[in-house]
N, C-alpha and C positions, 0 to 999 in steps of 0.2 A: 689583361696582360698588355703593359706597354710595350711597344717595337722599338727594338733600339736605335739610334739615328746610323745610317749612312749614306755615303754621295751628298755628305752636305755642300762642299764647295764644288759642285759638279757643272756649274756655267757661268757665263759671264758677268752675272750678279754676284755670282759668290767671288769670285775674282776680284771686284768691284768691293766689296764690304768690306772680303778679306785685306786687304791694302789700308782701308779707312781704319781700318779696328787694331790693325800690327803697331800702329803708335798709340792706343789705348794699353792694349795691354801690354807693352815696352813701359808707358807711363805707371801703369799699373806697380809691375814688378817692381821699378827703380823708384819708383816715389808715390807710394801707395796714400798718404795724407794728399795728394797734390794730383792724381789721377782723375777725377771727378771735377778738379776745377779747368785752370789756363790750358794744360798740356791734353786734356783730354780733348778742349776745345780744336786746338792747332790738328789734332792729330787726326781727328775725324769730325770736326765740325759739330752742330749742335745738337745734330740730330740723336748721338750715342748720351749726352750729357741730359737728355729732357728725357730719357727713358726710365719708367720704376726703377726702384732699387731696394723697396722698404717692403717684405714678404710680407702677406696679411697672414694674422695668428688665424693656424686651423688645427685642426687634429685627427690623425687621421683614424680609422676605423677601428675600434678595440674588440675582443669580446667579452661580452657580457656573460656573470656568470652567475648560476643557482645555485642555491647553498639549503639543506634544511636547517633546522632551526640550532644545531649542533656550533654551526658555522664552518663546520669541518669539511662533510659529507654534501662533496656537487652532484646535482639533479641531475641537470643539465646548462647546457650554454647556448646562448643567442650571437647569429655575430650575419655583417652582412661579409667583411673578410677575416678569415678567420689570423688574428692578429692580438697582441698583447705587448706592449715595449715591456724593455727590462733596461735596468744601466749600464751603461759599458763593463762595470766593476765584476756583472752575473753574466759576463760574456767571454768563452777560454778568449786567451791570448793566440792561441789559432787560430780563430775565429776572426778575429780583425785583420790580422796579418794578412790570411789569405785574401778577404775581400781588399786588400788595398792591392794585393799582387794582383788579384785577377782584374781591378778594376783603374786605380791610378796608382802604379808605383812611385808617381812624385808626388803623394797625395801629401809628406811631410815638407815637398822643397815648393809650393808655388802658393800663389796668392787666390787661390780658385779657380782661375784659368793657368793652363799648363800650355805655355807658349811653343814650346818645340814639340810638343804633340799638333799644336794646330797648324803647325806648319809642315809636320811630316803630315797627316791628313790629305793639306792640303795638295802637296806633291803626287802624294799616292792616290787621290781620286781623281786629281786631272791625267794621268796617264794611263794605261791598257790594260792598267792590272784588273781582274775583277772581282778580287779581294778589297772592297772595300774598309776604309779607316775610320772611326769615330776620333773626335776630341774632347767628348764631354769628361771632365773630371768628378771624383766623388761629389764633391762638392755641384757644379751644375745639374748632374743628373738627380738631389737633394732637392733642388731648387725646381726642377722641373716635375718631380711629382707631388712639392707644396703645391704649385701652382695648381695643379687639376687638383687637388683635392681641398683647396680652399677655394677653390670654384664657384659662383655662385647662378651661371645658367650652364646647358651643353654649348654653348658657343666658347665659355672660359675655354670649358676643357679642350675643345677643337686646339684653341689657339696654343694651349700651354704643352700640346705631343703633338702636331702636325709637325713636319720632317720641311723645316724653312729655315732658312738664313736669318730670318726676322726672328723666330723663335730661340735659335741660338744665339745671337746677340745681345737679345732681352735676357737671356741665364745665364752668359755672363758679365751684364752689366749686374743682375741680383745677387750671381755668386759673390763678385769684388766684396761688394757689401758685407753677403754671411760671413766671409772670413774675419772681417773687422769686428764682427759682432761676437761672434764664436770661435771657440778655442779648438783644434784640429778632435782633439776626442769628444766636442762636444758633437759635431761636425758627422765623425764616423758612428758615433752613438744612433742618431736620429737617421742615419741612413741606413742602418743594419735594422733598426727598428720601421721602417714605410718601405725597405724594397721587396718584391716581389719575386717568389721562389717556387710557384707554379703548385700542381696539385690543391689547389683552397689556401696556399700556405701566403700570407705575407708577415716578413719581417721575422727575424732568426728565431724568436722564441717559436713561431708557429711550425717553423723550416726542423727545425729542431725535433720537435712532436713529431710530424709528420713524417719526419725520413724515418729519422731513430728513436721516437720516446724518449728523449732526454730532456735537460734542463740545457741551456746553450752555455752554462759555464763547464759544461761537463763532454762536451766537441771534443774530438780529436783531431790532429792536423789533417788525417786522411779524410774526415766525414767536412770537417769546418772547407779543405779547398774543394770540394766537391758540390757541397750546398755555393758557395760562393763562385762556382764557375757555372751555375744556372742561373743567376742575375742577367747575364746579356741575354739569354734566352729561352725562360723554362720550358716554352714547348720542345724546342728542339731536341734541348737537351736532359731531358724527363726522363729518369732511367728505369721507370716502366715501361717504358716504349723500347721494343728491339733495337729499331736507330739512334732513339735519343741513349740509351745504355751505351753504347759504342761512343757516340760523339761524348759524353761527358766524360767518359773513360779516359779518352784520347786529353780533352781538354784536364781534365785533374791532374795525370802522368806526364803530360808530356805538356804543359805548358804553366799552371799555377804553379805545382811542389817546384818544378827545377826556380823558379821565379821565386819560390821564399825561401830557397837555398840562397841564390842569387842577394837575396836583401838580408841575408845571415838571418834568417826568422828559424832556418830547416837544417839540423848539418847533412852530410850528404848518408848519413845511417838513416839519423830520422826520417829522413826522405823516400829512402827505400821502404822500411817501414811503415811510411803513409799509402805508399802505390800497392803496398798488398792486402790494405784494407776493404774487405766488402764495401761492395755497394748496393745497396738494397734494389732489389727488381720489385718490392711492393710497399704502398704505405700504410699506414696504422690510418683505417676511416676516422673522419673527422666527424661528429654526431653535430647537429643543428636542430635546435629546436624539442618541441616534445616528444614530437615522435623517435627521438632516439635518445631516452632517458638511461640513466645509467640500470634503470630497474623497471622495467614493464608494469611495476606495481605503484609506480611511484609519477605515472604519467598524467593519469585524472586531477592531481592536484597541481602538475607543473599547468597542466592545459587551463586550469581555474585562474592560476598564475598569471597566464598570460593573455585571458581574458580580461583580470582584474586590468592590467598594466594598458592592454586597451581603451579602457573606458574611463581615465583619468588623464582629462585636459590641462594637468599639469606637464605631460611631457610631450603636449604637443596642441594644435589648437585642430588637426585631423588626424583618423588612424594612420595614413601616412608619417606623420611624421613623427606619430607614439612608437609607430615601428622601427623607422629607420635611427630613432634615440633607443631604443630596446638593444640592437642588434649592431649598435655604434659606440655607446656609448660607454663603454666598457666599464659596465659596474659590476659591485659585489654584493649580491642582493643575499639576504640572508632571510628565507621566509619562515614560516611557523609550523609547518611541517614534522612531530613531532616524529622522528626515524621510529621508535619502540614503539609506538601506539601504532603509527600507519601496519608495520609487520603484524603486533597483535590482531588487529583487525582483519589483515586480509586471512592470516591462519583458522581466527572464528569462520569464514565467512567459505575457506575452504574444508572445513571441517563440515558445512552444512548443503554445502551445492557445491555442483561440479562448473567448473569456464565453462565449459560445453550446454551447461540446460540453457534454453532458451528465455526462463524465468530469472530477473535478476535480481540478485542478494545487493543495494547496496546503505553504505556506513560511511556516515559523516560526522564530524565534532566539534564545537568548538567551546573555546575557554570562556565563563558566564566575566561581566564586568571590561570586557577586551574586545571581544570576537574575533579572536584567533582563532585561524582554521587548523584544528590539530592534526585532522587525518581525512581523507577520502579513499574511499576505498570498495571494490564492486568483484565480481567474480566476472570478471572479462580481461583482458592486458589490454591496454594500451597502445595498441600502433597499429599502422595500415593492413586491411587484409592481406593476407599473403594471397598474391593471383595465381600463383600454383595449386595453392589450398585455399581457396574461397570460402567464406561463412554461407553458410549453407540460404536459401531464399527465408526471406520473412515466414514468420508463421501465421499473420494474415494474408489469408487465401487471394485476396486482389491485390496486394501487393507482389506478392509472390508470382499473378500470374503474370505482373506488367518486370518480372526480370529482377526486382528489390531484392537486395541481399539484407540477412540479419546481422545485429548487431552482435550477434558471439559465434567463435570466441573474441575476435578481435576487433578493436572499434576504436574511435579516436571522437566519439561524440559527448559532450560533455555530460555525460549519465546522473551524473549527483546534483552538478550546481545549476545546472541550466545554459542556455543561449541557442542559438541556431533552431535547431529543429524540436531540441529539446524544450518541452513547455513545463516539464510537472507531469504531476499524478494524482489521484485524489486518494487521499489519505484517511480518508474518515473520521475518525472519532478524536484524533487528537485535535479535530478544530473546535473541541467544545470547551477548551480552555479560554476560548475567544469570548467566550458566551459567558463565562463564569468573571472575566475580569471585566467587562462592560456594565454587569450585573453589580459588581463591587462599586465600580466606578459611580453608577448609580445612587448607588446606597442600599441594595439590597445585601444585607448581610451573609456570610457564609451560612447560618442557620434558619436561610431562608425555606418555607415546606413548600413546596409544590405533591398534590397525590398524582400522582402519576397512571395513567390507564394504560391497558392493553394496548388500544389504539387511541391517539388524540385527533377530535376534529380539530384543525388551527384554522385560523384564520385568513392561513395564506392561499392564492387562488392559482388552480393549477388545471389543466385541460382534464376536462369531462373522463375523455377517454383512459387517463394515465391512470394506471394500475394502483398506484396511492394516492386516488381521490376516493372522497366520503361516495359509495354508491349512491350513484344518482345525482350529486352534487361533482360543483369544480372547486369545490374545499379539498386542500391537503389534510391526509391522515395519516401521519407516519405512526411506524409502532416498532417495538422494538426487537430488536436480534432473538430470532428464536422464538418470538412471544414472550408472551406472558409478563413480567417487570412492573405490575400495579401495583400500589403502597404508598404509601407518604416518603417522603425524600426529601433531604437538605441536599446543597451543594457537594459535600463531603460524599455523603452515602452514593449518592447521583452519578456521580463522577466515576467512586471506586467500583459501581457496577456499568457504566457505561449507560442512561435508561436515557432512549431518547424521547422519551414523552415527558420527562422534567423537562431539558434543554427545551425543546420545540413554544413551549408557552413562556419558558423564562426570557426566551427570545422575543415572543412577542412581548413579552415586557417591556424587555429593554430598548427595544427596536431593532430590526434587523443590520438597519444600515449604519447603528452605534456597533454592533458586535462586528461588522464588515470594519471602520473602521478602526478598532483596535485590532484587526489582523494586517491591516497597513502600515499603523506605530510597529509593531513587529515584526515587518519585514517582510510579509506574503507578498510575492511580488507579481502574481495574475497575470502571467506570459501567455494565457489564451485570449485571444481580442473577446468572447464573449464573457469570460469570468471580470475582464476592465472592464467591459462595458458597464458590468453591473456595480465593480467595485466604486467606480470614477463617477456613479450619476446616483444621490440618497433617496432620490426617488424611486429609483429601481432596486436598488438596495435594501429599500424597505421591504420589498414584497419577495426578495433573497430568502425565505422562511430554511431551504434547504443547506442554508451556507453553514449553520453551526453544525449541520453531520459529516462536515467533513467535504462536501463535493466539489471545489475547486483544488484547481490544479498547484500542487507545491511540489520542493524539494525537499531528499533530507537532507542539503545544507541549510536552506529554508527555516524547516522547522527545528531543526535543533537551534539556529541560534533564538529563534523565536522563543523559546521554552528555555534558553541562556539568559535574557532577559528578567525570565523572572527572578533566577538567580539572583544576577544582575543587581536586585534591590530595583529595579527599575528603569533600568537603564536598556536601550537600545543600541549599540553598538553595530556599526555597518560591520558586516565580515570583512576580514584582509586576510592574506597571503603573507603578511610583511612584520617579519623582526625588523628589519633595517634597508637601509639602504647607501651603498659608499660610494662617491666617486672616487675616479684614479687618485685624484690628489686630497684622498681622506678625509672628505668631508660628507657629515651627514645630511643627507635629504628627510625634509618632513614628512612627504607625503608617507602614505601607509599607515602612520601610528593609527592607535585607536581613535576611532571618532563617532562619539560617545552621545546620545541626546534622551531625555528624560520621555518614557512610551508611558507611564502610567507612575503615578505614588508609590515609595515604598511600600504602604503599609498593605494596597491593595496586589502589589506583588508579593509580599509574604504569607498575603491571606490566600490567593488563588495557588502559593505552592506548596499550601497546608494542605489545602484538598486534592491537589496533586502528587501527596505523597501514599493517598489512599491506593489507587489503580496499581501503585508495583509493591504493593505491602508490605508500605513502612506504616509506623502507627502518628496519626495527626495528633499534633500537641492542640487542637481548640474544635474538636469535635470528633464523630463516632465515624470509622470505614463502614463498618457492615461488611465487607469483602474487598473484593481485590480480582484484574483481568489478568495479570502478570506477576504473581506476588512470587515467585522465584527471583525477581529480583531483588529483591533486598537481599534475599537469604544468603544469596552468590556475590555481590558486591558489597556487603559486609561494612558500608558506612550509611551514614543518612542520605536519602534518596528521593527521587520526586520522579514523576513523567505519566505516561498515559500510551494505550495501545489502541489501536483505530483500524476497523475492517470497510471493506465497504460493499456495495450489493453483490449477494454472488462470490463473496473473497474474493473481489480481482485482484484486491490491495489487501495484506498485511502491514503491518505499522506498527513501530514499538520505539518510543522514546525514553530516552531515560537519564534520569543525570545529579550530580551531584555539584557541591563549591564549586569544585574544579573544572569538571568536563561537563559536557552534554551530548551525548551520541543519541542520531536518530539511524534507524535501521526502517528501510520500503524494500518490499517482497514484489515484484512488479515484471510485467513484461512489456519493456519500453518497444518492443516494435508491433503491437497492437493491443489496444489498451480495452478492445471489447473483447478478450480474450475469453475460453470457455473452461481455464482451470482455476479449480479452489486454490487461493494462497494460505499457506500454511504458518499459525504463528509457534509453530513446532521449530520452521526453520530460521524465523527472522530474530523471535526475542530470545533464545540465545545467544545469538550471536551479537547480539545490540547488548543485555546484562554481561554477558561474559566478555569483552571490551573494554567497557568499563569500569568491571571486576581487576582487569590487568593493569588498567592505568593504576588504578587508585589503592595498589594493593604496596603496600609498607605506606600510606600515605595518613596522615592522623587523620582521626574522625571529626570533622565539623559538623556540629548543630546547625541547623537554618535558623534564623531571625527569627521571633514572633510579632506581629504587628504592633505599633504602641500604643494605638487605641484599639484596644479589643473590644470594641464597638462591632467592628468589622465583622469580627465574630458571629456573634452573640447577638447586635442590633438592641433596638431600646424593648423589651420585653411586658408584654399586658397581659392580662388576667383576661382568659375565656370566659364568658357566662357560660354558667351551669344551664344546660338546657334538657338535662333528662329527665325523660318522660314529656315532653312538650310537644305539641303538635310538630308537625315538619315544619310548618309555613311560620309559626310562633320564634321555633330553633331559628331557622333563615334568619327573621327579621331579627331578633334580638343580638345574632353574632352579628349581622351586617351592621345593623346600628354603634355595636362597638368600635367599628372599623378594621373587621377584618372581611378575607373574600371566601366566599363560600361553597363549596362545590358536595354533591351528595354522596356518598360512599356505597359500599357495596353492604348490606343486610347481614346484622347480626343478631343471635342470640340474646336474650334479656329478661330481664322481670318487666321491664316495660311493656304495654301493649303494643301489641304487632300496628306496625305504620304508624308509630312516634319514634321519638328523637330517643334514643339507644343512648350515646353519649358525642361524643368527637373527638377529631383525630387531627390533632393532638389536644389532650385534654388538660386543664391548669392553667397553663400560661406559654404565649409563643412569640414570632417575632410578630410589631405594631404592625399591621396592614399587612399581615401574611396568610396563608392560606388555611383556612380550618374545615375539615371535612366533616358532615354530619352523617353518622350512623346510624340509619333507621333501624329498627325493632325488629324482628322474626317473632318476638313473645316468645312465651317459654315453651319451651317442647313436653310434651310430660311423656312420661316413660310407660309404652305398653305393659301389659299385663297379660295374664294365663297361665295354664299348668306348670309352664317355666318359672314362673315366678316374676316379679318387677324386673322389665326391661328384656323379658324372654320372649319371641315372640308365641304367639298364643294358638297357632295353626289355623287352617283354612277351617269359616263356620259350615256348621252342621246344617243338613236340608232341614227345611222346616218340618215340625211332625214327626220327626224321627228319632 
């Protein structure tokens, strides 16, 4: 709030100036071409004639505004005052009036300085009254809040509202000028739009909101000279305040209306008429920022929003100054926030958990080919705890005892996308899609076999002591959910059962720190310093053996765009927040669009989302599922599908991806305020609400095929003929498949005509992929069928004692 000037000519300097500067503005008024040259010199010497005159272009503070993807429908708004110009044209004709009555009724008869005001001023401040006078006109007091607001240290600003004689003279030697330049309504326009009307409000559109919720061409003369007689000074006269109510009161009635009677603006009905219009004793809150979104549900993704808008050095070279262009700059941000999808979402997600569980539901999505964020969305709202009602202490026990509050109901941390505190979760099995496209990348076909064991020794090294080392070794031996999962597997079958004794050796095929790096091209962005550590150095990353089950920390914005990607045809897409972006003067800004960069080959992303369509049971157009972890989703979303579901030790984490052309929603079952937590995650409650999402987006939407790769190579791979080895020794079996070139591992003991401990047959028998896995099945020999009173295959009962 600036203070208005008085006791400007209160001493013998302003005496002194005032006398030098009465033949400027004399020259002024009478010969306005001619006032700045000879006469201005005679009249006050050269001192007034070498002062600025030329106002530096500024602009002053707008608010910024959030749009979803509708373009319709505001989020919220950023602003540091809250402010927005309009044109005189969206401004009543009350509304001007009164600001000219309240503030220069000669504002039509002078040349920006109003000579017989600064001379009645000056009268009246040199004598006893203690009612002091101002003489600023609309025009100077224009000029004086350019000046601080095209400022460019706090000393400008000192200079351009400290209460001087210097200061007044320097506005109006700049006013002479704005008049020359500007036409009186341009004049009034740009002062109705930068003055200050207290409560957060500057400038009539804000003043307008704020008193009454209206538009300012929609004022009345009683609201328009009421907002216009708190220009000299909102505090005072703040008519939420018991005094400031009375003082504006008095000043509305009994000094502006008689005043636009006076200049024929008011007759004297209308007038009466104006003085019995309320005056509001409250205002309509002005929201700022995320925490006060038009919709609790809709704050996760403004906060994502304005994270993004943070971390892009196009609107500023530090957060400083991304911010004060955010909350300035007054744009019309139109992001991708899809309104129906975000509501769907959060109704799935209230249909399966309560705000109140401490376990969180949340749902992210975005568009494959774009990365467009369509929705975010959590079973928690959005804004500050209420300190009346506090979120109850963490449900880690040490946090809780050092006074930590938890994150529900109410939170403002960014739960889905990341940043601050937020690191990730580990998601499990959906990271062995990393494993399957490094594998591709490779050359190891989709139809690649790995037999898979109960447990596999790997050859990654891991302390003695840990619970999934080989006993007695510091070999890792993971095995699979539940047990049991041995059998021959391709990619396909592998995948739609989840077996992590495929993944675990396909990795060491591939190399650890190849499958770490294609989770990088995909956007895993490893916000724990020890998941970087490992990600950022390939040496460590080799011996990462545990990274394809999932054990680093991600989002589901994270992963869904990740698994968008493959979509994608291959494409990596950073995510954005951003349809558009407009300044005041309608023009589009670049930043935000898509920005797009190749993470892997088509072909090898249409082959990894062929095996991808196993786990939610759809049926793969270039190989066999065997089953499915989530195959209720196809059934419920009802077009072609792809995705993967991921638990991890213990079910801390649930995890269900899923997605089609269009969308990609990932859904994490978690409890973000202590992540060693001791309950089961339930995918009862997540992939629901993750297929049924998706199901809503994409329902009247046509059904799109996925691609199939163009060398079905990828496939299928170049395919060789097994030696026949039955009936051969072990060691004969061995060398003869190895000499073919393939790799041999021994299988579990079958049934045969063959003699017991020879070669049975292998698995897979005929022909398989070149250099791929063939299992040898030793011999049991045949069994032959007991005998006895029962008959063939009866058993024959306990023998008789001898001699008897």
């Amino acid at each position: 709030m600036r203070r208005r000037d008085h006791n400007i000519f209160a001493n013998a300097t302003s005496l002194l100036i005032c006398g030098l500067l009465a033949g400027v503005v004399v020259a002024a008024a009478a010969f306005p071409a001619a006032a700045m040259s000879g006469l201005a010199a005679k009249a006050g010497g050269e001192t007034f004639a070498q002062l600025p005159s030329e106002l530096k272009d500024f602009s002053s503070p707008q608010i910024t505004r959030i749009y979803a993807s509708d373009n319709k429908t505001q989020i919220s708004q950023f602003y540091d005052e809250f402010r927005s110009d309009v044109p005189l044209k969206d401004i009543s004709k009350p509304m001007r009036d009164a600001m000219v009555a309240a503030e220069d009724r000669e504002f039509y008869n002078h040349n920006g300085v109003d000579l017989k005001g600064v001379a009645r001023a000056f009268v009246n401040n040199s004598g006893k009254s203690e009612s002091k006078q101002g003489a600023s006109t609309i025009t100077m007091q224009y000029v004086r809040m350019s000046l601080a607001y095209s400022a460019t240290n706090p000393q400008e600003v000192v200079d351009a509202t400290k209460d001087t004689p210097k200061r007044k003279i320097t506005e109006m030697k700049y006013a002479l000028q704005v008049e020359k330049e500007l036409s009186k309504d341009q004049i009034l326009e740009r002062y109705l739009n930068i003055a200050p009307f207290g409560n957060q409000a500057y400038g009539v559109f804000a003043a307008s909101q704020v008193y009454f919720n209206k538009k300012p061409k929609d004022l009345t003369a009683g609201q328009a000279a009421m907002l216009a007689g708190m220009v000299k000074a909102p505090t005072s006269f703040n008519p939420t305040t018991k005094g400031g109510y009375e003082q504006i009161k008095q000043r509305r009635d009994n000094y502006i209306i008689p005043a636009m009677v006076e200049m024929g603006s008011l007759t004297a009905a209308q007038a009466d008429k104006a003085k019995k219009e309320a005056i509001p004793r409250q205002v309509k809150p002005v929201g700022n920022g995320c925490v006060s979104v038009a919709n609790n549900n809709w704050g996760f993704f403004c906060d994502y929003f304005y994270r993004w808008w943070m971390s892009q050095e196009a609107f500023g070279a530090t957060p400083y100054d991304r911010e004060r262009r955010l909350k300035s700059g007054g744009y019309r941000i139109t992001t991708t926030m899809d309104l129906g999808a975000q509501a769907d979402a959060r109704k799935r997600i209230g249909d399966k958990i309560s705000d109140k569980n401490k376990n969180a539901l949340l749902l992210a999505a975005t568009e494959p080919g774009t990365g467009k964020v369509r929705l975010l969305a959590a079973n928690r709202k959005y804004k500050l705890p209420d300190p009346a009602h506090p979120n109850p202490l963490s449900s880690d026990k040490k946090k809780a005892k050092a006074g930590v509050r938890a994150t529900y109901p109410n939170t403002t941390n960014p739960l889905l996308s990341g940043g601050g505190d937020i690191s990730g979760y580990q998601a499990g099995s959906v990271f062995k899609i990393f494993t399957i496209i490094a594998a591709l990348e490779k050359g190891y076909p989709l139809a690649y076999p790995i037999r898979a064991e109960k447990r596999y020794k790997s050859g990654y090294i891991i302390s003695r002591s840990n619970d999934s080392a080989c006993p007695g070794t510091h070999f890792w031996c993971p095995s699979n959910s539940g047990g049991g999962g041995e059998g021959l597997y391709d990619m396909h079958s592998a995948f739609a059962k989840s077996i992590n004794t495929y993944f675990v050796p396909l990795e060491e095929k591939v190399g650890a720190e190849n499958v770490v790096a294609v989770a990088k091209r995909f956007g895993v962005q490893f916000r724990v310093k020890q998941d970087a550590d490992f990600a950022n150095d390939p040496v460590a990353a080799n011996q990462w053996g545990a990274f394809t089950l999932g054990v680093s920390a991600s989002t589901p914005l994270d992963m869904a765009n990740a698994y968008a990607t493959l979509a994608g045809d291959g494409m990596y897409c950073e995510p954005t927040p951003i349809e558009r972006i407009t300044t005041q003067d309608g023009d589009k800004l670049d930043v935000g669009k898509p920005r797009c960069i190749r993470a892997t080959s088509k072909d090898v992303a249409r082959a990894a989302l062929d095996a991808a369509r196993c786990p939610v049971g759809d049926s793969a157009q270039m190989g066999r599922c065997g089953g499915a972890t989530a195959r209720a989703t196809k059934a419920t979303v009802k077009h072609p599908v792809f995705g993967k579901t991921g638990t991890t030790d213990a079910d801390k984490t649930a995890a269900l991806i899923a997605g089609t052309t269009s969308l990609v929603v990932a859904g994490y079952l978690v409890n973000p305020d202590w992540p060693d937590h001791r309950d089961r995650m339930s995918h009862d409650i997540v992939n629901p609400a993750v297929y049924q999402t998706l199901a809503d987006f994409m329902k009247g939407k046509p059904k799109e095929q996925f691609k199939e790769p163009e060398n079905r190579k990828i496939a299928y791979g170049d395919q060789k003929s097994i030696p026949n080895v039955t009936c051969d020794s072990i060691d004969d079996a061995r060398s003869r498949i190895e000499g073919a070139g393939f790799e041999v591992s021994i299988g579990s003991a079958i049934e045969s005509d063959c003699p017991a401990g020879t070669a049975a047959g292998t698995d897979p028998d005929g022909r398989t992929i070149k250099g791929g896995f063939v299992s040898i099945r030793p011999s049991k020999g045949k069994t032959q069928p007991p005998t006895g009173p029962g008959g063939p295959g009866q058993p024959s009962g306990p023998p008789k004692p001898p001699g008897r």
